[in-house]
C-alpha positions as CSV (number, residue, x, y, z in Angstrom):
1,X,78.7,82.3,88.9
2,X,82.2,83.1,87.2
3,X,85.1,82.3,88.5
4,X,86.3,85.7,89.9
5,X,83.2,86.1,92.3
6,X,83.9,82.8,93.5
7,X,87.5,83.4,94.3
8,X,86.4,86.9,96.4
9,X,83.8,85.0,98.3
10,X,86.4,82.3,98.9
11,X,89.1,85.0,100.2
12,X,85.7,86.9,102.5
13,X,85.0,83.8,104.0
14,X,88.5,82.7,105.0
15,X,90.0,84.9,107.6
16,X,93.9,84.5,108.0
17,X,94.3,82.1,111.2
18,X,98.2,82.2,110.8
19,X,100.6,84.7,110.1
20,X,102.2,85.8,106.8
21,X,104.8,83.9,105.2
22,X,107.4,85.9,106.6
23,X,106.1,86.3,109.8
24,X,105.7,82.4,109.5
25,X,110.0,82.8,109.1
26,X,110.7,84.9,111.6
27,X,108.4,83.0,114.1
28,X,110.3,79.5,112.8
29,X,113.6,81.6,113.6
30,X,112.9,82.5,117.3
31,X,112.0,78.9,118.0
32,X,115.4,77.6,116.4
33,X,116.9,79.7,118.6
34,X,115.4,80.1,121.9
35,X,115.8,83.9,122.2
36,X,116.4,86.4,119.3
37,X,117.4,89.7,119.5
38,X,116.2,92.2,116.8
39,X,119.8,92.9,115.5
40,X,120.1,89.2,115.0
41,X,116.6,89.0,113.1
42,X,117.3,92.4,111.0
43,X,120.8,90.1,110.1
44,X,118.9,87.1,109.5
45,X,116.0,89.0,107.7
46,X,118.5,91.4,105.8
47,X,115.7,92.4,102.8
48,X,113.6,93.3,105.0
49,X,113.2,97.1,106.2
50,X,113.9,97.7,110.0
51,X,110.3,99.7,110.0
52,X,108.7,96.6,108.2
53,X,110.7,93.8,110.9
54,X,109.4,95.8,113.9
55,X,105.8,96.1,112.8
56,X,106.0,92.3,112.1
57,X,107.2,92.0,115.9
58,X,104.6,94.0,117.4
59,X,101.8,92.2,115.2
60,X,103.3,89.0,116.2
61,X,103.2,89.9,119.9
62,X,100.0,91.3,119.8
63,X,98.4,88.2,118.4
64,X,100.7,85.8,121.1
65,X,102.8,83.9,118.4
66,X,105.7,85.4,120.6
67,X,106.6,87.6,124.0
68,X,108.8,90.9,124.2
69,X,111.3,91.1,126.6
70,X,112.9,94.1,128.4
71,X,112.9,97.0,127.0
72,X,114.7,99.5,125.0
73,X,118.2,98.2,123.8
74,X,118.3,94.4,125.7
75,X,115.2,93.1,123.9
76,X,114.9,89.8,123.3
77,X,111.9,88.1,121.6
78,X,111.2,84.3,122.6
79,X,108.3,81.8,121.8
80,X,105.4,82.7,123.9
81,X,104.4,79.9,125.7
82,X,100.3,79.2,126.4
C-alpha cells in the first residue's frame, strides 16, 4: 500500500472531534474573557471576514463549544457550560 492511500484512509477514519484552529482561537478568546461581543471578536480576529466569524459562531454554537446570548445588536457569546 503507498503512502498516499494510507494517508486518505487515515484522514476517513478520523473524524474532527475539535474545532478548527481558529475556532480553537476564538473559543480560547471567550473563555479569557467571560463574555465576548462580536465587535470585540471581529477586532480581535481582524483577518478574518465578518461572513466567515459568524459562520464560525453559529458552528460553534451548534456543536456546544459556546451559548448565544440575546439577540440582534446586544449579543454576547460566553462559554457554554455542560
Amino acid at each position: 500500500m503507498d503512502s498516499l492511500a494510507t494517508m486518505q484512509r487515515i484522514i476517513t477514519i478520523q473524524p474532527h472531534s475539535s474545532p478548527f484552529p481558529r475556532r480553537q482561537e476564538i473559543v480560547a478568546t471567550i473563555r479569557e474573557n467571560k463574555m465576548v461581543s462580536f465587535a470585540f471578536l471581529s477586532r480581535q480576529f481582524r483577518l478574518v471576514p465578518p461572513s466567515t466569524l459568524h459562520y464560525d459562531l453559529k458552528q460553534l454554537a451548534k456543536a456546544g463549544f459556546i451559548q448565544k446570548m440575546g439577540s440582534t445588536r446586544g449579543v454576547v457569546y460566553t462559554i457554554k457550560i455542560p
